[in-house]
C-alpha positions in Angstrom: 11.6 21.8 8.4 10.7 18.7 8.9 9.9 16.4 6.0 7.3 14.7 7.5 5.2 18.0 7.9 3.1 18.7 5.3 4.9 21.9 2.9 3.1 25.0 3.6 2.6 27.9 1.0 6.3 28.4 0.6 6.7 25.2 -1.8 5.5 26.2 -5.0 6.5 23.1 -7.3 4.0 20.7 -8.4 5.3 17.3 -7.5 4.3 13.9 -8.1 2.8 10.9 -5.8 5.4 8.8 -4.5 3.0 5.4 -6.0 3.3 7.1 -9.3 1.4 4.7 -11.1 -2.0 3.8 -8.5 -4.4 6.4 -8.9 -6.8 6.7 -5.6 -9.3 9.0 -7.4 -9.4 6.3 -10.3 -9.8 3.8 -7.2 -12.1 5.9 -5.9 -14.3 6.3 -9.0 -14.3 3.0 -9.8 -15.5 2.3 -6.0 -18.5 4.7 -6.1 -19.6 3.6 -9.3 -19.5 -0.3 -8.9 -20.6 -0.5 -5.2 -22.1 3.4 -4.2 -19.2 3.6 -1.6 -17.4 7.0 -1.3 -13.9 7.6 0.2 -11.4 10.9 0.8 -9.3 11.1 -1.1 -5.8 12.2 1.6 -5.3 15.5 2.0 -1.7 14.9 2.0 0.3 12.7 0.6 4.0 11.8 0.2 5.7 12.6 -3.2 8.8 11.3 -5.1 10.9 13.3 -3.4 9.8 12.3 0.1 8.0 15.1 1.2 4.4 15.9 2.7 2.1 17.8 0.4 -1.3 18.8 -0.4 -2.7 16.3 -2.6 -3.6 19.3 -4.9 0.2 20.1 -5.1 0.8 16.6 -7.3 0.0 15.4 -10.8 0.8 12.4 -12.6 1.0 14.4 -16.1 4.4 15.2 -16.7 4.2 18.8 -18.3 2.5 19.6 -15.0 5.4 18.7 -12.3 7.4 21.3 -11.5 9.6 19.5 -9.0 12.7 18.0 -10.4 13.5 15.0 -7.8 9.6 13.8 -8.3 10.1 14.3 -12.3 13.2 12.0 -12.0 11.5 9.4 -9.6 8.2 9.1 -12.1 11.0 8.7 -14.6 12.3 6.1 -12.9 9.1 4.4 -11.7 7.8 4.3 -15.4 11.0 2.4 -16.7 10.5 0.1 -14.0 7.3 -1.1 -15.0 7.7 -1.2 -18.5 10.2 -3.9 -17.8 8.2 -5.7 -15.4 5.3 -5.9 -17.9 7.2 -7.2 -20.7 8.7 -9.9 -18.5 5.3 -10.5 -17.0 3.6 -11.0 -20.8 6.2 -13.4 -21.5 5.1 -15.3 -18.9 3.5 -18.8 -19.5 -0.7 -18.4 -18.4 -0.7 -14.3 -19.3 -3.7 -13.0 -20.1 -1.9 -10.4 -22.4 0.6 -11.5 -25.6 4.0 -10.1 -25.7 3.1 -8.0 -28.8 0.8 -6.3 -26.4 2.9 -6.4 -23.6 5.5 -4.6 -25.7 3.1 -1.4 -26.7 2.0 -0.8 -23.0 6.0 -0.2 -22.5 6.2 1.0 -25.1 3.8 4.0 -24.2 5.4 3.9 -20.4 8.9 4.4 -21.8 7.4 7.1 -23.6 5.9 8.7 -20.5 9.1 8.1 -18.8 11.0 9.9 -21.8 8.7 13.0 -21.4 9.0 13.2 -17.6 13.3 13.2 -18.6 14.5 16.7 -17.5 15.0 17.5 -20.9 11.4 17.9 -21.7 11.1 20.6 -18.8 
């Protein structure tokens, strides 16, 4: 099959989005709310593994995804931005202290941790 097709019924992991960490209904909401505009959200999307699947296939909470490769990219992805905020709160002009900085990686590394195949 072709991994650009979309999965049909015969994938039955849940996976995650391959941008992990944007959230397009969160978007979305945030756009109807402020402004009264309404988009789709996709139908499908690509995941962390690099397949096409039905949006309702993916979550971004880990004791939900099913699908190893995607549990061990969000892994990854998390990680990643924990240590690009910390090195963006150190930053001279940030809006955020490094105290702060440090508890939001703090809480991704522990995301990260709970997408580790050891927690499925």
């Amino acid at each position: 099959m072709d991994p650009r097709e979309p999965r049909g019924g015969d994938d039955p992991h849940i996976h995650v989005p391959v941008k992990t960490l944007h959230d397009d209904a969160a978007a979305r909401n945030l756009m109807a709310s402020t402004f009264g505009l309404v988009s789709d959200l996709p139908s499908v999307i690509v995941t962390g593994c690099g397949l096409r699947v039905p949006y309702v296939m993916t979550s971004r909470r880990p004791d939900r995804v099913t699908c190893l490769a995607c549990r061990e990219h969000a892994r990854r992805e998390h990680l990643r931005f924990a240590a690009e905020v910390e090195r963006m709160c150190r930053m001279v002009g940030s809006v955020f202290t490094p105290a702060q900085g440090r508890l939001a990686a703090d809480r991704l590394r522990d995301l990260a941790r709970q997408f580790s195949d050891d927690e499925s």
